[in-house]
N, C-alpha and C positions, 0 to 999 in steps of 0.2 A: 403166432410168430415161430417161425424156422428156430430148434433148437443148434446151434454149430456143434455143442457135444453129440449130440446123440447122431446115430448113422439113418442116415435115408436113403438107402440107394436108391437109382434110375433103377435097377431091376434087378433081383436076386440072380435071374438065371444069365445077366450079362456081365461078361469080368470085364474091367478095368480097362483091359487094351480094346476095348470099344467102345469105349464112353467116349464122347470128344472131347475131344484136348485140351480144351479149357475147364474140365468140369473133374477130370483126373485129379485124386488126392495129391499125387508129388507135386502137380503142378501146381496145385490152389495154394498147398503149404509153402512153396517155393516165392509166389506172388502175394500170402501174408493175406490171403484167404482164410475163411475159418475151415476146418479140419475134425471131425469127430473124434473121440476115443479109436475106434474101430476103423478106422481110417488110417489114423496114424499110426498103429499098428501093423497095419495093411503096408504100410511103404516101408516100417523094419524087416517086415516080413520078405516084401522084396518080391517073392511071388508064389503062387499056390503051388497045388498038384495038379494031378489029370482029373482028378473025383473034385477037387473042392477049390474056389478060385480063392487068392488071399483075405477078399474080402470077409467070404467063409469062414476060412480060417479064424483071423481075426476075432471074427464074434464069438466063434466057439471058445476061442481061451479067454476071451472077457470074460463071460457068461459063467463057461469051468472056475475059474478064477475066485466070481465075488465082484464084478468090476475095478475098475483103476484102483480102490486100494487093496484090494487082493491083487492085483498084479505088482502094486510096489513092492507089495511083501514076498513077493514071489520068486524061488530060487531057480536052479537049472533044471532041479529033479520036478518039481511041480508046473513047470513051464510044457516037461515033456510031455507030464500026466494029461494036461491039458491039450496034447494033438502036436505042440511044435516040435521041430528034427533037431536033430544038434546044432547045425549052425545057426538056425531060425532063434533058437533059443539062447544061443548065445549072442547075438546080438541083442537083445531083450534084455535081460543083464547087464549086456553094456552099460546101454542108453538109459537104465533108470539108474544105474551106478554113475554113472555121470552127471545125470541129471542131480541126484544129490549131490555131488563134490562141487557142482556148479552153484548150489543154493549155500553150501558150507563157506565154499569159498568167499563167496560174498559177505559173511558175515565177521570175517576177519579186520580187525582197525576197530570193531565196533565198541562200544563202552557195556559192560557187563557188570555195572556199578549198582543193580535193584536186580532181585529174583525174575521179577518180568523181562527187563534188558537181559537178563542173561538166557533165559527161556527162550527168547525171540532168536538169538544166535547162535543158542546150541539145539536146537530142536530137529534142524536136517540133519544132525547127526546118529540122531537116534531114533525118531519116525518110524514107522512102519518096518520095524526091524522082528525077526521070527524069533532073534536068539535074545538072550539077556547081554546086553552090553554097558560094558564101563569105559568110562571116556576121563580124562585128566584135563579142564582147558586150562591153558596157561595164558598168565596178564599180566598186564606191564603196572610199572609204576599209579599209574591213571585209571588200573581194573580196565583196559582197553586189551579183546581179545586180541592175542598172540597165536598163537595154534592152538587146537582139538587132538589131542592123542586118543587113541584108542587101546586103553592098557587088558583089560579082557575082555572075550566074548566066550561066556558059556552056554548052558543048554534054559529050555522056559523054565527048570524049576531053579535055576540058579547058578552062582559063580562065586569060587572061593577069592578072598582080596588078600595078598600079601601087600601092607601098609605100606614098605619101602618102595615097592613098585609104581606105587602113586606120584612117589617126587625126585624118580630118577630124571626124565625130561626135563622138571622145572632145574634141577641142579645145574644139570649140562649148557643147558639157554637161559639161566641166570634169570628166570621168571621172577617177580616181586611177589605173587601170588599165583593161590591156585582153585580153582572151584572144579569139584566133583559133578558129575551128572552118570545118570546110566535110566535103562527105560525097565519096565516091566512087562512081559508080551502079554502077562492076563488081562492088560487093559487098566488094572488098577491102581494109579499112583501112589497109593497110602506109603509111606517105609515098614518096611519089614524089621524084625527085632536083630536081625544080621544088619543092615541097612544103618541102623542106631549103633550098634555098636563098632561099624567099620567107620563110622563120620567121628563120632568120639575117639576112638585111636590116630584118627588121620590129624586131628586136632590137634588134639596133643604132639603128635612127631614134628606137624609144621609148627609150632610154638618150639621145638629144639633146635629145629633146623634153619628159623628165621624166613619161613615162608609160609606166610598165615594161607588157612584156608578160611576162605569166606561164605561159602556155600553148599549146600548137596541137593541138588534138584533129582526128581525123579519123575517120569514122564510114562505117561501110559495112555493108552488111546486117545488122544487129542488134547489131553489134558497133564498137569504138571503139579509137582506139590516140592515145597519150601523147605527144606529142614532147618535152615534157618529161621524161618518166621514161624514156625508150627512145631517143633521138636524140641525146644526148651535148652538144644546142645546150645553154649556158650561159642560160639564163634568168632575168630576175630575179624580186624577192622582190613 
């Protein structure tokens, strides 16, 4: 059986503008046809050079890349290393930038009342991310998320946390609470002994300030870990 991810073309040495017209990636994707990786790329791309048609293209920055999740993770500087021009490549960035804010967005109203509920709706936010980032989400009376702030993004080896920083948003939007997340780009979700002692500070401020913090997730290649349920910090309700 036909994979729809993966690329078949009719012929390497034929581009696009001579395939028929029903069989053209824009137009399959347009009619809700299946579309490959490479394909879809192929239509950001928009269109090749004189040496290499998009299709080409295309594959080569898949391929360069790591596939689709080397390309999520993928900036403007590694887009280019991988053969795309400036605008090619910013397009590219667009569209997986959006494509996240698309998935984030959806998860806003949601209830973030268990570690997995709230893993489920903060996780596009922090995916396939290159840098170390920390994120503040904010919830309502119900632990029903409110907004995802993004308070730092440092480098893989790490990010300094000023504690007041964490609950400026929740003050201003009168958040009920607040759960922590941020990712680790080495893939490994364990907490760090910075990681223990920023959740326990943060703990304690939101007990001054009357906005409990409920959790500190930490997320690393496809996976997620607790500080609440695994870190022993005393958390409130």
């Amino acid at each position: 059986m036909r994979d729809p991810h993966k690329w078949q073309p009719i012929s390497r040495g034929v581009r696009i503008s001579e395939w028929p017209v029903a069989t053209r990636p824009r137009e399959r994707l347009l009619a809700g046809r299946p579309v490959s990786d490479v394909e879809l790329i192929a239509v950001l791309l928009g269109s090749g050079t004189r040496s290499r048609s998009a299709l080409a293209l295309a594959e080569h920055a898949l391929v360069s890349l790591g596939g689709p999740a080397g390309l999520a993770r993928a900036d403007g500087a590694a887009l280019r290393a991988a053969g795309c021009g400036p605008a090619s490549a910013a397009r590219l960035v667009a569209a997986i930038e959006l494509g996240r804010r698309c998935l984030a967005a959806s998860a806003l109203g949601l209830p973030c009342d268990s570690p997995a509920a709230a893993a489920a709706a903060l996780a596009p936010h922090l995916a396939n991310r290159e840098r170390e980032t920390l994120a503040v989400a904010l919830l309502d009376r119900k632990r029903r998320l409110i907004s995802v702030v993004p308070v730092y993004a440092g480098t893989v080896s790490g990010t300094t946390v000023r504690v007041g920083e964490l609950f400026s948003e929740a003050v201003r939007r009168n958040a009920s609470a607040i759960l922590l997340a941020h990712n680790h780009p080495s893939g490994d979700p364990l907490p760090s002994p910075d990681d223990l002692r920023t959740t326990t500070d943060a703990v304690a401020a939101g007990r001054l300030l009357g906005i409990p913090v409920i959790d500190h997730l930490v997320f690393g290649a496809g996976r997620w870990h607790s500080l609440r349920e695994r870190s022993g910090i005393s958390f409130d309700e």
